[in-house]
C-alpha positions in Angstrom: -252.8 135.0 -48.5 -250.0 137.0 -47.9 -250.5 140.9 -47.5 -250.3 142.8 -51.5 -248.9 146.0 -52.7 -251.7 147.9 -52.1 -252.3 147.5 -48.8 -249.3 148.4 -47.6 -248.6 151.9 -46.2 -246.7 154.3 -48.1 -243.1 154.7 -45.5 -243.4 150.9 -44.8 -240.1 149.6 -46.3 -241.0 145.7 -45.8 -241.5 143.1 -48.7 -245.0 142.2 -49.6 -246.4 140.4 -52.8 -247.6 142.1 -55.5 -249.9 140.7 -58.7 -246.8 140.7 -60.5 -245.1 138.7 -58.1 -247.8 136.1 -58.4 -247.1 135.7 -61.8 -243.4 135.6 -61.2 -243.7 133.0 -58.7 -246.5 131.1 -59.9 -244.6 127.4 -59.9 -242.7 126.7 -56.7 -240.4 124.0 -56.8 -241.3 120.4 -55.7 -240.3 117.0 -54.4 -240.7 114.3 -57.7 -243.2 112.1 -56.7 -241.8 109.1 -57.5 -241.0 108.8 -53.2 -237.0 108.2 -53.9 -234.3 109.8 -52.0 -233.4 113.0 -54.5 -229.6 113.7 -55.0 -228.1 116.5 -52.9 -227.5 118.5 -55.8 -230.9 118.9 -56.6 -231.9 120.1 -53.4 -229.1 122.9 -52.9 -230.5 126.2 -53.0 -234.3 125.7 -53.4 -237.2 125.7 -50.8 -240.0 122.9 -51.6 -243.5 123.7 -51.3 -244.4 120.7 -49.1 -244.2 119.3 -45.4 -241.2 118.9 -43.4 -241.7 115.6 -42.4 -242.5 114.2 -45.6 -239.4 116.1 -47.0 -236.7 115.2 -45.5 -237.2 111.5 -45.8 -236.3 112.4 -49.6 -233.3 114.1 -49.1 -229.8 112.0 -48.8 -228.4 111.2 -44.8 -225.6 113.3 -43.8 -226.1 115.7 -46.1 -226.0 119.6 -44.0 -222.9 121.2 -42.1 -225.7 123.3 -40.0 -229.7 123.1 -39.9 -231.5 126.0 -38.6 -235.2 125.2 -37.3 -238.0 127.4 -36.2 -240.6 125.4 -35.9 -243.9 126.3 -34.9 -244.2 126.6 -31.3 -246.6 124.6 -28.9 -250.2 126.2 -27.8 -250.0 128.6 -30.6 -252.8 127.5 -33.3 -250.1 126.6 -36.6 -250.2 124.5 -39.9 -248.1 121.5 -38.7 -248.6 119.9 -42.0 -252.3 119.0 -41.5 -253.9 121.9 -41.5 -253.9 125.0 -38.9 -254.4 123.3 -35.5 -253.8 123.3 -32.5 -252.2 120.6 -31.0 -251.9 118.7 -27.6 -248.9 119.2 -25.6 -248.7 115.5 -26.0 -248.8 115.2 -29.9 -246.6 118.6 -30.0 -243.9 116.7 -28.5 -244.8 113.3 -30.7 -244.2 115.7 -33.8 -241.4 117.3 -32.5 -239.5 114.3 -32.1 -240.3 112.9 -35.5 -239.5 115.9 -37.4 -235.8 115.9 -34.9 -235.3 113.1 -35.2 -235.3 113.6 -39.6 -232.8 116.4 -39.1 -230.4 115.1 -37.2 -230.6 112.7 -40.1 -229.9 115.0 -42.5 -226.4 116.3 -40.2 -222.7 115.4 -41.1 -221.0 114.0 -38.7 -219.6 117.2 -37.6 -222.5 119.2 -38.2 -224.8 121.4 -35.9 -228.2 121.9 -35.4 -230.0 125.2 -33.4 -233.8 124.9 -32.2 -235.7 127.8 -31.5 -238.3 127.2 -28.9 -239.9 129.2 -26.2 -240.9 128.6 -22.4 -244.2 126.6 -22.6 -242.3 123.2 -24.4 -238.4 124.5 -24.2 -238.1 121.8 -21.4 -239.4 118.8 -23.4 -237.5 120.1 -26.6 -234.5 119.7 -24.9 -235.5 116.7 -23.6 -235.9 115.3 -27.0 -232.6 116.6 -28.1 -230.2 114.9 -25.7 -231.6 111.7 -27.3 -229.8 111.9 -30.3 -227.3 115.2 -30.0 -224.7 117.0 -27.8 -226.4 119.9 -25.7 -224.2 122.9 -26.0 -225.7 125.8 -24.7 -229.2 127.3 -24.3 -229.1 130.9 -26.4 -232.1 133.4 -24.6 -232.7 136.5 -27.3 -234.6 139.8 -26.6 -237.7 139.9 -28.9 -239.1 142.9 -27.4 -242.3 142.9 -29.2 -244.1 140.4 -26.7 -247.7 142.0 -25.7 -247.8 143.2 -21.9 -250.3 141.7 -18.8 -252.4 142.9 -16.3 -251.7 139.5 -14.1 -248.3 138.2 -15.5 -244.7 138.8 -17.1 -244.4 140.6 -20.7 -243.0 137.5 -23.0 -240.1 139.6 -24.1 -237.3 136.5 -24.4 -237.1 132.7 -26.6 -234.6 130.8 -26.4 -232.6 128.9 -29.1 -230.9 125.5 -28.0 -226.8 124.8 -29.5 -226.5 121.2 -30.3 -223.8 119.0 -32.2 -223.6 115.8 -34.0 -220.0 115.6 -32.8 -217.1 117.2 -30.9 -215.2 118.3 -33.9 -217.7 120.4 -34.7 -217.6 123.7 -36.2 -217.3 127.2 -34.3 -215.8 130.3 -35.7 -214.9 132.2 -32.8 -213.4 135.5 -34.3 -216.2 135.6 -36.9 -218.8 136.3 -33.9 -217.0 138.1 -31.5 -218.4 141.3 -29.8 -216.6 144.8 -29.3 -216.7 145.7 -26.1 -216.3 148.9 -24.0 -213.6 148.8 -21.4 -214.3 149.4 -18.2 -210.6 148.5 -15.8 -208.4 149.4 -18.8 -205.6 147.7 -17.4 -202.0 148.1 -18.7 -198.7 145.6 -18.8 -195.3 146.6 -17.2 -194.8 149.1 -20.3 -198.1 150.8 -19.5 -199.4 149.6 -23.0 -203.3 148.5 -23.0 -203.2 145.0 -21.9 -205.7 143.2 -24.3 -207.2 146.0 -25.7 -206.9 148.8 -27.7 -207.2 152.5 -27.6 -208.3 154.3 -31.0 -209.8 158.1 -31.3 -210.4 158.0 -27.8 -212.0 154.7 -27.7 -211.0 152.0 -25.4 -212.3 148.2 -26.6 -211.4 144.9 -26.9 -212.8 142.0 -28.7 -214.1 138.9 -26.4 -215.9 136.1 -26.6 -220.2 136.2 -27.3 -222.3 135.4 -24.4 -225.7 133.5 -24.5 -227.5 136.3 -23.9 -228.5 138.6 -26.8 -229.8 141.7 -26.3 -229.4 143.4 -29.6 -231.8 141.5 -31.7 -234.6 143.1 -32.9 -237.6 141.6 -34.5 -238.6 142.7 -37.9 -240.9 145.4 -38.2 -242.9 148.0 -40.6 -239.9 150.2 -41.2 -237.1 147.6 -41.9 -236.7 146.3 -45.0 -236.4 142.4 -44.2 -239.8 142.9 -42.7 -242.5 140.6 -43.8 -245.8 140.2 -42.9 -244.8 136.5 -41.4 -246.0 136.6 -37.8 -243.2 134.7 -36.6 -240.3 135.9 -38.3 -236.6 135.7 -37.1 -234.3 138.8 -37.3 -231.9 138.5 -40.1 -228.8 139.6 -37.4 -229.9 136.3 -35.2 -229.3 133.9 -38.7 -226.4 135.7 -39.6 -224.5 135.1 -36.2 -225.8 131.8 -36.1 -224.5 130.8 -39.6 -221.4 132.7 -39.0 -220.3 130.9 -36.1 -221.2 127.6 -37.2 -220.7 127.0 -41.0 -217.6 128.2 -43.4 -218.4 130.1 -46.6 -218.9 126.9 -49.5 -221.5 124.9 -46.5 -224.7 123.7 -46.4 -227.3 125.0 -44.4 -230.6 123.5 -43.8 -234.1 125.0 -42.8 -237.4 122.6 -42.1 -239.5 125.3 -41.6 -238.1 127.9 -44.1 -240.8 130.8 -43.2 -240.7 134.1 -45.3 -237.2 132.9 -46.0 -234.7 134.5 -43.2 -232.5 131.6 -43.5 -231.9 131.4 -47.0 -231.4 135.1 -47.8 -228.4 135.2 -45.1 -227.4 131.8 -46.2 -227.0 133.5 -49.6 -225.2 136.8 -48.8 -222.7 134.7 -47.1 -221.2 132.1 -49.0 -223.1 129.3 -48.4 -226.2 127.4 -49.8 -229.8 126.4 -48.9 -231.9 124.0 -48.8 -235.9 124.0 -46.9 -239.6 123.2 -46.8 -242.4 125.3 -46.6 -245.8 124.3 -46.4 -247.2 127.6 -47.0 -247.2 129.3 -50.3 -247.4 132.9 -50.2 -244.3 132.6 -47.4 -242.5 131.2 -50.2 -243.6 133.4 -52.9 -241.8 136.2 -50.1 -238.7 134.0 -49.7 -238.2 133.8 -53.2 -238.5 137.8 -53.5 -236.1 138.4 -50.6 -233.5 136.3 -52.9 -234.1 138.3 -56.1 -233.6 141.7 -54.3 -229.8 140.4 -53.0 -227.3 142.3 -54.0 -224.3 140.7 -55.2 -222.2 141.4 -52.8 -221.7 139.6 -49.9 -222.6 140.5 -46.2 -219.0 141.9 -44.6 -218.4 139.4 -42.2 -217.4 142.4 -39.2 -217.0 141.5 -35.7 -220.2 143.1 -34.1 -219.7 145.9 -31.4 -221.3 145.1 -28.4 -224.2 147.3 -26.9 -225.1 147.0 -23.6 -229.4 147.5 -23.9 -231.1 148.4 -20.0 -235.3 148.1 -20.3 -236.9 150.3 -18.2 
């Protein structure tokens, strides 16, 4: 069971369930179980109680512009649908392929698909994905909430693999790109700034996103997308994501929907949702985080870059 009202503390601005929310969210929405393929319509914008796998052999083929996954990682102890285990790097992989293997499925033609992973099976994950998509990239985030060592590295990184269906896939450059400081401001034979601009004694320019991100920063106590999820993705790292690789009116699919990151940015900007959840209370959490939107959409700005040194 999810943490309740009254054990949180009083400045911590994250959502947790309450009784009332119980009540409010007492039926969660579920596959028929009649075992046909449903209609896309009567998926869009709901997350089923149930297991991935099972799931999205209901749901129609080619049906997503974009899937976002975060599955459960390998050698942590997780409910993979059977109960929380702990599974063999062996059956990890089995699993991970079969539940790929669905979503890719699920893709348009031009559609795209990001996998969160980290070190101990990022290898065989992208082993498994070169079966059956187009490698893009490899995305390495700053989670800087890893525990420390006495006898190895802090885990302060995961990484997040790019792949496409199909080469006319989507990828909304201006959307994502990053303000950045100028260092050489150079200037043209006028001496006016040469692609980049000076404003109340600012010098910047706008240029492409790298693969590194270092201004993500996991939820925590005093934010209030935090949730007591142990897993949970920062809401900035979905929004670039969905920015860059859907338009406003797309579909967006999550297999392991969580606390409900996904959905809530899929919401705010323009486009719909559809995932699976296996556990209840995570839902319950989702389905709050949707009721508290505003109506108004996330401003789609171009994000200022911030150059982050650990010491």
């Amino acid at each position: 069971m999810a943490k309740t009202f009254e054990t949180k503390a009083p400045r911590n601005r994250g959502v947790f369930l309450t009784p009332k929310d119980y009540e409010k969210y007492r039926t969660l929405n579920k596959l028929p179980a009649n075992g046909n393929i449903i209609a896309i319509e009567q998926a869009i914008n709901r997350i089923f109680h149930g297991d991935a796998i099972t799931g999205m052999t209901r749901l129609p083929e080619a049906s997503f512009d974009l899937i976002f996954a975060d599955p459960p990682y390998y050698g942590r102890e997780k409910d993979f649908g059977k109960g929380s285990i702990k599974l063999s790097l062996d059956n990890y992989i089995e699993w991970s392929e079969e539940w790929i293997k669905l979503a890719v499925r699920l893709l348009k033609p031009n559609g795209t698909m990001y996998v969160c992973c980290d070190w101990r099976a990022g290898g065989k994950i992208q082993d498994i994905l070169a079966k059956y998509l187009t490698i893009k990239n490899r995305i390495t985030w700053l989670r800087e909430k890893g525990r420390g060592s006495q006898r190895n590295w802090k885990e302060d990184m995961e990484d997040i693999w790019f792949c496409v269906k199909g080469e006319d896939y989507k990828f909304n450059l201006d959307a994502v790109k990053i303000r950045k400081p100028i260092v050489a401001p150079y200037r043209d034979a006028n001496r006016l700034p040469k692609d980049w601009v000076e404003k109340g004694g600012e010098r910047y320019r706008y240029t492409c996103p790298p693969n590194i991100w270092l201004d993500t920063v996991v939820p925590f106590w005093s934010m209030p997308e935090d949730t007591p999820h142990p897993a949970q993705k920062p809401e900035k790292l979905a929004q670039r994501i969905i920015l860059a690789s859907s338009d406003a009116g797309d579909k967006v699919f999550d297999p392991f929907m969580g606390s409900g990151t996904t959905a809530v940015v899929a919401k705010r900007l323009g486009r719909s949702f559809t995932g699976f959840e296996i556990n209840e209370d995570y839902i319950r959490l989702a389905l709050k985080r949707l009721d508290m939107l505003k109506d108004k959409p996330l401003t789609e700005k171009k994000e200022k870059y911030r150059l982050v040194i650990m010491v």
